[in-house]
N, C-alpha and C positions, 0 to 999 in steps of 0.2 A: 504494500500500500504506500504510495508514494503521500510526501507532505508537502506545504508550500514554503518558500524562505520566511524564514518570521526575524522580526529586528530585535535588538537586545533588551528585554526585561516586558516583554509580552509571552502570552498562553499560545501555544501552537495548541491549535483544534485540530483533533483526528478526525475522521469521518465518521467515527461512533461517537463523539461529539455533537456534530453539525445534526446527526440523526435524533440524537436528544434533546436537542434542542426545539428539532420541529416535533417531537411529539408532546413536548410540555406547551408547547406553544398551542400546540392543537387543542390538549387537553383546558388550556385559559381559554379559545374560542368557544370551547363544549360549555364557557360559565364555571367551571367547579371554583373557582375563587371563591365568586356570589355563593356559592353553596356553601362553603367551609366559614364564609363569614371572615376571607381572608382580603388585601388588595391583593394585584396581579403578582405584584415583588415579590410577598410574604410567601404566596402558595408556590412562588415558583421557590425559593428558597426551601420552602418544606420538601421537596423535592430534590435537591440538590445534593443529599449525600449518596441519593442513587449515581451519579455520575461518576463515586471509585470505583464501582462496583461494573461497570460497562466492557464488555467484552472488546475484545476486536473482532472487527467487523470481517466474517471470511468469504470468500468465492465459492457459495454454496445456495442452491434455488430456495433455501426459508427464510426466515423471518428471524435475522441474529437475534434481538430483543423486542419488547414493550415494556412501555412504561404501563404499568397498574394501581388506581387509586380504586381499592377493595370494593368499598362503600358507597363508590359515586352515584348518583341516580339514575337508575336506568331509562327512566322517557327521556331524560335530560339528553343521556347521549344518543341514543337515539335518535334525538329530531336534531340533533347536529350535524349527523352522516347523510349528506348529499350526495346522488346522482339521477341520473336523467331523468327518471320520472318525479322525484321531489325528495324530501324530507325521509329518515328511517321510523317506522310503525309499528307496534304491535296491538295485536284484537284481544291481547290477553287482558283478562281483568287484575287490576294490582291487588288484589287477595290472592289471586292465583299466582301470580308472578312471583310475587313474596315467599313463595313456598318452594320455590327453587332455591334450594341452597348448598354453599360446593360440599362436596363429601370427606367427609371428616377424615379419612386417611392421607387427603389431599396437603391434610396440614398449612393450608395457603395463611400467608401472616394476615394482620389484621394491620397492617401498616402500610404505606405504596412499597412495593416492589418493579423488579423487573421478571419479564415471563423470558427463558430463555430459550433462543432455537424454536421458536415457532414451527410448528408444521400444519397446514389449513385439510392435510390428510388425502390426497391425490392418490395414493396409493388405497383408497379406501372407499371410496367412489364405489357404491353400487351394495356395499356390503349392508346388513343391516346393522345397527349402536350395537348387537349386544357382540356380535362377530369382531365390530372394528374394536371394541373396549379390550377382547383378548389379546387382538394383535398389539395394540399399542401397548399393552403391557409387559407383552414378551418380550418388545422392543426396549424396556425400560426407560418408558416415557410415559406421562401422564398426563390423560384429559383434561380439555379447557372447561374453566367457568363462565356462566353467563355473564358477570365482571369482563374477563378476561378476553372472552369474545368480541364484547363492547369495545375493550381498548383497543382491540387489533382492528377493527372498524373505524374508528375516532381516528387514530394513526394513517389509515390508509382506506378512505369510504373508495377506490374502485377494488378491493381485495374481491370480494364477492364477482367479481368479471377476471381479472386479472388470473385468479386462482382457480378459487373452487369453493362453492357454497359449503356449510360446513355445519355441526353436531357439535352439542358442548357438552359433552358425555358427564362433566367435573360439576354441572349441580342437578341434581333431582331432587322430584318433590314425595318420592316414599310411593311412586304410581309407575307405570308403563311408559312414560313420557320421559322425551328426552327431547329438554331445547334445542335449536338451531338457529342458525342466519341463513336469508335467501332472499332472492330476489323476485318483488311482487310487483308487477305492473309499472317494472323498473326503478322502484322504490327496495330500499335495502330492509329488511321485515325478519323480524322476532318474533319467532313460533315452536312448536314443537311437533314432532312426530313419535312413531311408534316404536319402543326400542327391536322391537323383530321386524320393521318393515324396511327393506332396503329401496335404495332411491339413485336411480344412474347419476344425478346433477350433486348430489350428495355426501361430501367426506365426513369423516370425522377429525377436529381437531387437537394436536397435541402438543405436550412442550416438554424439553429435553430437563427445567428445573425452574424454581424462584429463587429468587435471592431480594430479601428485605434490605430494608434502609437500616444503617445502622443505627440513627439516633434522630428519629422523628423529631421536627418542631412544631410545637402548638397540642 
């Protein structure tokens, strides 16, 4: 990975840098400041010790990191995620929605982190959740959460065209269901399907790890 010349007593920016940059940035357009009851500075400061912790960035088809802020609200990010046909939606009702939550052996922190290694599951296309959740685990990797899905969204709203719609196998609500992202009427859409039903347009997603902030502020 090549750098640029930098002059004496300035911060040379890597490209896992420049990349965290734009997704804290993305994630202050989603609002979560207004949310946290933070300004723009502070929230971005809250955030800011995720930036030891950033990998380098390698020559490989996923997703090196996300930024993840656990708690964020979900319609919130949602109607953030633009493309062509408008605004991101879900038909679910928030009692139901709220009953999605990650799986406990998921251990996911309750602080921001980063998701690492993304994978939006291309290799998994067509299987149904409860098929793709063995493989990903043989793999030794670990399904996304509804959370976790959102930020990879928020990050990057054409992922869902670019990649491959996806399954967020990491929260369930104690039933048959298992959330997903996909694209509705060109609108990016929060929904669930059946964990035994397989769907050709349909992966499941995974991540290779998290890694918390070391010392949250606020």
């Amino acid at each position: 990975m090549s750098t640029a010349p930098h002059a004496a007593g300035t911060t040379l920016r890597t490209e896992a840098d420049l990349e965290f940059d734009r997704q804290v940035d993305a994630l202050v357009q989603a609002g979560l400041p207004a949310w946290r009851d933070l300004a723009d500075e502070c929230f971005r400061a809250w955030l800011e010790p995720l930036r030891d912790l950033l990998p380098t960035l390698p020559d490989s088809p996923g997703i090196p990191f996300v930024v993840v802020v656990p708690d964020a609200p979900v319609h919130d990010l949602l109607g953030t995620a633009q493309m062509v046909g408008g605004s991101g939606f879900t038909t679910m009702a928030d009692d139901d929605l709220d009953r999605f939550r990650p799986l406990p052996e998921l251990d996911v922190p309750a602080t921001p982190y980063l998701l690492l290694d993304v994978d939006t599951g291309p290799d998994t296309l067509g299987l149904p959740p409860t098929q793709a959740a063995e493989k990903i685990a043989a793999s030794g990797r670990t399904p996304l959460t509804v959370a976790e899905g959102l930020a990879v969204l928020v990050g990057d709203p054409g992922v869902l065209r670019s990649r491959n719609c996806f399954s967020l196998l990491g929260s369930r609500a104690g039933d048959k269901r298992v959330p997903a992202l996909w694209v509705s009427a060109r609108r990016p859409r929060l929904g669930w399907c059946y964990q035994g039903a397989p769907h050709s347009w349909l992966g499941s997603a995974s991540c290779a790890g998290r890694l918390a902030a070391p010392s949250p502020v606020g």
